[in-house]
N, C-alpha and C positions, 0 to 999 in steps of 0.2 A: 685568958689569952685569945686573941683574936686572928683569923686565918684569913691568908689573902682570898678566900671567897666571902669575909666577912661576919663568917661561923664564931662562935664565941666556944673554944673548947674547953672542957672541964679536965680537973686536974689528973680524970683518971685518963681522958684522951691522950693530954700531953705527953711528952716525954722526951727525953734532951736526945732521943732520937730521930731527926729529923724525917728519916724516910715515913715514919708513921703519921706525921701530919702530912704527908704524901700524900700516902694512904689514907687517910680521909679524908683528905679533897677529892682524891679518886673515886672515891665510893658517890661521895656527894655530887659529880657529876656524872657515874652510870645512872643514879637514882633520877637527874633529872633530864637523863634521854629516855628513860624507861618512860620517863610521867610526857615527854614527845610525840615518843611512838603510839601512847596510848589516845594522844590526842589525834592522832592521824586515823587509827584505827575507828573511833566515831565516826568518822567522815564516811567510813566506807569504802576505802581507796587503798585495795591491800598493795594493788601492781604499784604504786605512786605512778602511775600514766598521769600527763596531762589532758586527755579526752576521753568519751566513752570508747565502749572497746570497739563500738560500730564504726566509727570514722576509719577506724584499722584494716575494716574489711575489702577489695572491691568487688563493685558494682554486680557483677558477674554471679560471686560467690552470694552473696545478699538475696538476689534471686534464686539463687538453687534452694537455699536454707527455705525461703519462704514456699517454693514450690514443692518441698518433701513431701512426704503422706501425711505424718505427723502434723503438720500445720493445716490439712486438709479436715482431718479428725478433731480441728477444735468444738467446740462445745460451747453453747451458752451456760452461760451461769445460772443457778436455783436462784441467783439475787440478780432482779435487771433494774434497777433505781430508775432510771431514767424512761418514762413511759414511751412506746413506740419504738425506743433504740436500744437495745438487749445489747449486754455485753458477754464479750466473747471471751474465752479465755482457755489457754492452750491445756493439751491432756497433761501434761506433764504436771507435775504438783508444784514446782519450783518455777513456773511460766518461763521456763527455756522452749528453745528447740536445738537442737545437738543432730551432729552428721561427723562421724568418724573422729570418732574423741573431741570436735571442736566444739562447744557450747555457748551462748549468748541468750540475753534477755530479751525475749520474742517481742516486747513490747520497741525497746529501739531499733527493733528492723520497720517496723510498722514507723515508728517517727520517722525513721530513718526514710523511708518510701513520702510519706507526708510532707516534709519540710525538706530534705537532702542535707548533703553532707558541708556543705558552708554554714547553715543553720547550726546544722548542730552541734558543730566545732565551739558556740559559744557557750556551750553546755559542759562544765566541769565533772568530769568523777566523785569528785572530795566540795563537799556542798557548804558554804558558810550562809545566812540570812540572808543575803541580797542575791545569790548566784542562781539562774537560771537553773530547772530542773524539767524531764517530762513529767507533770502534771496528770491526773485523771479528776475528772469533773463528775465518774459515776462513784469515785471511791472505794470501788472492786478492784481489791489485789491481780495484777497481773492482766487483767482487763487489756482487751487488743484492739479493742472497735475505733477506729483512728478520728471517728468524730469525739471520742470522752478522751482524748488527748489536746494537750494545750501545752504551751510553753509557758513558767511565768517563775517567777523567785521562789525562792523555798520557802520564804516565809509566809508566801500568801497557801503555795500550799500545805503549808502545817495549821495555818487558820484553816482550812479549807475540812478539814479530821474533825475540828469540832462540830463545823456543820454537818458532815458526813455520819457521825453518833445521832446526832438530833433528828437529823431527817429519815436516820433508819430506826428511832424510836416511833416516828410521825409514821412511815410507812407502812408497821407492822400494828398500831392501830388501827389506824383508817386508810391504809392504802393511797392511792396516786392522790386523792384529794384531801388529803392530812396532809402530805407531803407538799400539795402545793399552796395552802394556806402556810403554813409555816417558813414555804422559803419567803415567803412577803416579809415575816416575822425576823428571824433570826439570820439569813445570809446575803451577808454585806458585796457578795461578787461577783464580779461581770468578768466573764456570761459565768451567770450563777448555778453555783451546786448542785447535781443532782439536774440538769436542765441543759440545751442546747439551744437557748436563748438568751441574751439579758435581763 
């Protein structure tokens, strides 16, 4: 027998009591809001906001957040990929900065200051291949140096990881000049990996 979702039930589902093929159409559609949510959850996007959380903030507050101590006491990184332009990255281990219970990703205060708040309105939370993301070009986690920031689709930067492996294998060889024989080699992108040029 077949159920108006389609389902083929077997003889042990059936039963001349109607409410139980209810009952599993029911189930078979909690099953496929579960397999929803879990897709949403990939995205990254627990609030479902339609913007980052920075657009939310104003102006005012953005500046205190960046002017705190904590953002004073950032640190460069043990890894500066990009010769001459060391990247910076907050004390905190989560590259937040936080001011009275309120937290945010230190790195979109810094775009946020770089581009403003109309740019970056076309920046989704929940990221599918084509959608705009902040980018880093040194490919240091949490990285705040607003020159290794870029705007560009997600999918160039999920290409951008593989170069990102390669060049930190070329670096820990030979250093700046393994690194920069190789980005000739293997990175297809402008302005290219690990570089603050084309």
């Amino acid at each position: 027998m077949e159920d108006k979702s389609g389902l083929v039930l077997t003889g042990s589902q059936m039963s001349s009591d109607k409410s139980e093929i209810v009952n599993f159409t029911q189930v078979v559609a909690m099953e496929e809001e579960e397999k929803e949510v879990g897709k949403k959850r990939k995205f990254h996007n627990k609030s479902n906001s339609t913007f980052l959380k920075v657009i939310s903030i104003e102006e005012k507050k953005i500046d205190e957040l960046l002017a705190l101590k904590t953002w004073m006491e950032m640190k460069s990184s043990a890894h500066n990929p990009i010769e001459g332009s060391p990247c910076r990255v907050p004390v905190d281990k989560k590259g937040t900065i936080s001011s009275g219970g309120f937290r945010i990703d230190a790195y979109q205060l810094v775009a946020y200051k770089k581009w403003g708040r109309e740019e970056l309105k076309k920046v989704p939370p929940a990221k599918q291949q084509d959608d705009l993301l902040i980018s880093h070009l040194c490919g240091t986690l949490f990285c705040v140096n607003k020159d290794h920031l870029i705007l560009e689709a997600k999918r160039i930067n999920d290409e951008r990881a593989h170069c990102h492996f390669c060049l930190a294998v070329a670096f820990k060889n030979g250093g700046y000049v393994s690194v920069k024989a190789a980005l000739q080699l293997i990175c297809p992108h402008n302005p290219r990996c690990l570089s603050l040029n084309p």
